[in-house]
N, C-alpha and C positions, 0 to 999 in steps of 0.2 A: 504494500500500500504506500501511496505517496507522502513526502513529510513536505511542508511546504519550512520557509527560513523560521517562522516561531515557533515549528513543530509539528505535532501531527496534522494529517490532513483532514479535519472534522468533513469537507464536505466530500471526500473521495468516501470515504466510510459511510456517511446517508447514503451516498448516491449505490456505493454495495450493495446497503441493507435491502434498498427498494429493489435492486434489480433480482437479488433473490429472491425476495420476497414474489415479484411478478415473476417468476418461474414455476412456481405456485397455483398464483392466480395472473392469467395475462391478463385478464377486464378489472383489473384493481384500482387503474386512473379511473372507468366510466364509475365504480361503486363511490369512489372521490368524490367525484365529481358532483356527480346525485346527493350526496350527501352534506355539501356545500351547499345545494342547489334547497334543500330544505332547514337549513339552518336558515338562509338567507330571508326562507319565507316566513319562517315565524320569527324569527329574532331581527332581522335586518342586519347591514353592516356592519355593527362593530358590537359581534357576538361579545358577550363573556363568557369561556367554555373550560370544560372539566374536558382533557385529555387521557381516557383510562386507560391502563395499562398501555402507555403512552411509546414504550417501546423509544427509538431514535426519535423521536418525534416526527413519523412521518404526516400526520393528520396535521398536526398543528404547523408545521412547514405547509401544505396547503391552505392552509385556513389562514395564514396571514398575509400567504399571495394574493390571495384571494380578496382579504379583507385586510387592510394596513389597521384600521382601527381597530379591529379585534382583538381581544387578550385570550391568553388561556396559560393552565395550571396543568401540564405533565402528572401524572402518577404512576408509579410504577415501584416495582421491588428489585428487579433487574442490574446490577451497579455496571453491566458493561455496556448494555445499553444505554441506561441513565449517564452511564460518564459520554459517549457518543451523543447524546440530545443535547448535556449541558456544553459538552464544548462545541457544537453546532450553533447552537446560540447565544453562547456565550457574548454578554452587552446586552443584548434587545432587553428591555425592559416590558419588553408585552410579556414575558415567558420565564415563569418560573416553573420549577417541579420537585415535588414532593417524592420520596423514598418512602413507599409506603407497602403493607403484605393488604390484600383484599379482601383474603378469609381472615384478618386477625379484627374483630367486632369495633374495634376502637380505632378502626384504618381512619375513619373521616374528621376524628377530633384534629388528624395533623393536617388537614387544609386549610388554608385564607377561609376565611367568615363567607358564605351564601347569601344567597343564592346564586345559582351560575342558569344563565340563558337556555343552555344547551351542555348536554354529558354524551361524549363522540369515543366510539369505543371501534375497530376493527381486527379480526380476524385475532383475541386474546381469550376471550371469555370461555372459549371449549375446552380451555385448561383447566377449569372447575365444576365439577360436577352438578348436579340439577340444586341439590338442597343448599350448599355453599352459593350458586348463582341465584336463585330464589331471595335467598336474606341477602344478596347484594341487591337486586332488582328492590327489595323493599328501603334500605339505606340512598339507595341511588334517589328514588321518589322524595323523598326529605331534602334533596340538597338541588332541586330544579325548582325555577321560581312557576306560578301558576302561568300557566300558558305556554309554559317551558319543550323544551324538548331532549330526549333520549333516543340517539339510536346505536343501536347494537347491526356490524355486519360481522357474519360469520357463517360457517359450515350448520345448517340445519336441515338433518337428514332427515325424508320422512320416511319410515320404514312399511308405508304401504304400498311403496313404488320399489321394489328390490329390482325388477325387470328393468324400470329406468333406471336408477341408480345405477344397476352393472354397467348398461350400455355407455352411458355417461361416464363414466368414469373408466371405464378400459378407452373412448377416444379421450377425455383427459389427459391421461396417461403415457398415450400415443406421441400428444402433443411436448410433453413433459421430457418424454425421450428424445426427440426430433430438437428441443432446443437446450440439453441435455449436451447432444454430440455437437450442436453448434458452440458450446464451449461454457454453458450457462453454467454456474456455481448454486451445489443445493446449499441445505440446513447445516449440512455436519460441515460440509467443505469449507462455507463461509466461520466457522466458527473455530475452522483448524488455523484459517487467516489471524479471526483473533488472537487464540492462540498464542504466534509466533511477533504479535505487534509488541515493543518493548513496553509501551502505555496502556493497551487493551491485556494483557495477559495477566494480571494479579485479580481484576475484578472479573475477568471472563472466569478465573477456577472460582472465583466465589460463587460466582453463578451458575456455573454447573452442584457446587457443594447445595447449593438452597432448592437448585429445581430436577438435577440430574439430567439425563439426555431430553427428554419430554415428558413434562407431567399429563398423566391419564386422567382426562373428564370428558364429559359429553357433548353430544352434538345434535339435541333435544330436537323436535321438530318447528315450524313460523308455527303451526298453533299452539304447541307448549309455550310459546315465549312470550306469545301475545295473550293467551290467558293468565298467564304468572304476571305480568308487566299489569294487567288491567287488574289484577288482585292484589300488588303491590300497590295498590292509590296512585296508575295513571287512568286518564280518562278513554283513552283511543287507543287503540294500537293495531298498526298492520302491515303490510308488506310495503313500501312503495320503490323496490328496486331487486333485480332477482337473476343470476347466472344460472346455469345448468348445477353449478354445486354451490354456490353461495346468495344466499339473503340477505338484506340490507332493511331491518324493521325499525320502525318510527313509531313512539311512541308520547301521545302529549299529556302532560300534565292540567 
């Protein structure tokens, strides 16, 4: 990875994360997108937004292209990521973030005072399983102002399409490998980089010690999320964005 004269090179490292991350999913700019595109409608221009499990900060590096007058608050437990967002940002004064666990009940006392406009969450939450996401989905609803919004994108599998599902996911797959041998970098690959970075390597083994190679939770179905969201005390909830494997649900306070 490149070092530029002050040192690491914070934006060669976003720019990594994302391009791993779209090997993954390639329609991850249009789920962005969309999801910009409904901040804008309830909240207007110059969201205040909760970044959950904020990872590099890729949402929130959208969200101020997008929006210069927006603020927003990173969370995350991650410290090699977290060090990656904060030295990406490093100055902006729109952008702070918190070091925080999301199963630990008392995660929210360490944020800035609420209400936030909008809580922008992608492609984290399937690392916790239905009952730990449930009492998140209830915490979450406390910290959006009325009229607010929540959306969560991610993997929601529905297990009454198994015939879709395979098919979809073996071309997935297909795709996955085709840009695989065109030279793309997966999970583990990108991580063996960390690794070997003189700056990223003390907080990548912490992060492996907290979460190990993948933590195992679920990938609930758009109606589990939207009945759990509408029983957490939001008022609406439902699809308004959707790939062949991932959902993008909106849900308003």
């Amino acid at each position: 990875m490149a070092e530029t004269a002050a040192g690491t090179d914070w934006r060669a490292w976003q720019e990594s994360w994302d391009r791993q991350q779209e090997w993954y999913m390639p329609d991850r700019e249009e789920r962005f997108r969309v999801m910009l595109d409904m901040v804008e409608a309830v909240a207007g221009p110059e969201p205040r937004v909760l970044d959950l499990a904020c990872g590099t900060g890729s949402i929130t590096d959208r969200l101020l292209r997008r929006f210069p007058g927006a603020t927003s608050t990173g969370v995350d437990l991650d410290p090699a990521l977290l060090t990656i967002a904060r030295g990406y940002f490093d100055g902006d004064e729109r952008v702070s973030f918190v070091t925080a666990d999301l199963a630990d009940p008392g995660w929210t006392r360490l944020l800035p005072p609420g209400p936030y406009d909008a809580v922008l969450t992608a492609t984290a939450l399937h690392w916790l399983s239905t009952g730990p996401l449930a009492t998140l989905y209830g915490q979450l609803a406390g910290l959006v102002r009325d009229g607010g919004v929540l959306m969560n994108a991610d993997h929601m599998t529905d297990l009454g399409t198994p015939r879709i599902n395979a098919v979809e996911r073996a071309h997935r797959h297909a795709g996955m490998d085709r840009a695989k041998a065109a030279g793309a970098l997966d999970w583990a690959e990108w991580w063996d980089l960390a690794r070997k970075d003189p700056v990223l390597a003390e907080p990548t083994a912490e992060r492996f010690a907290i979460y190990g190679e993948h933590a195992d939770g679920d990938t609930p179905s758009l109606d589990w999320h939207t009945r759990t969201l509408l029983e957490a005390g939001f008022g609406e909830a439902r699809a308004v964005w959707a790939s062949p494997s991932d959902t993008l649900v909106l849900a308003l306070k």
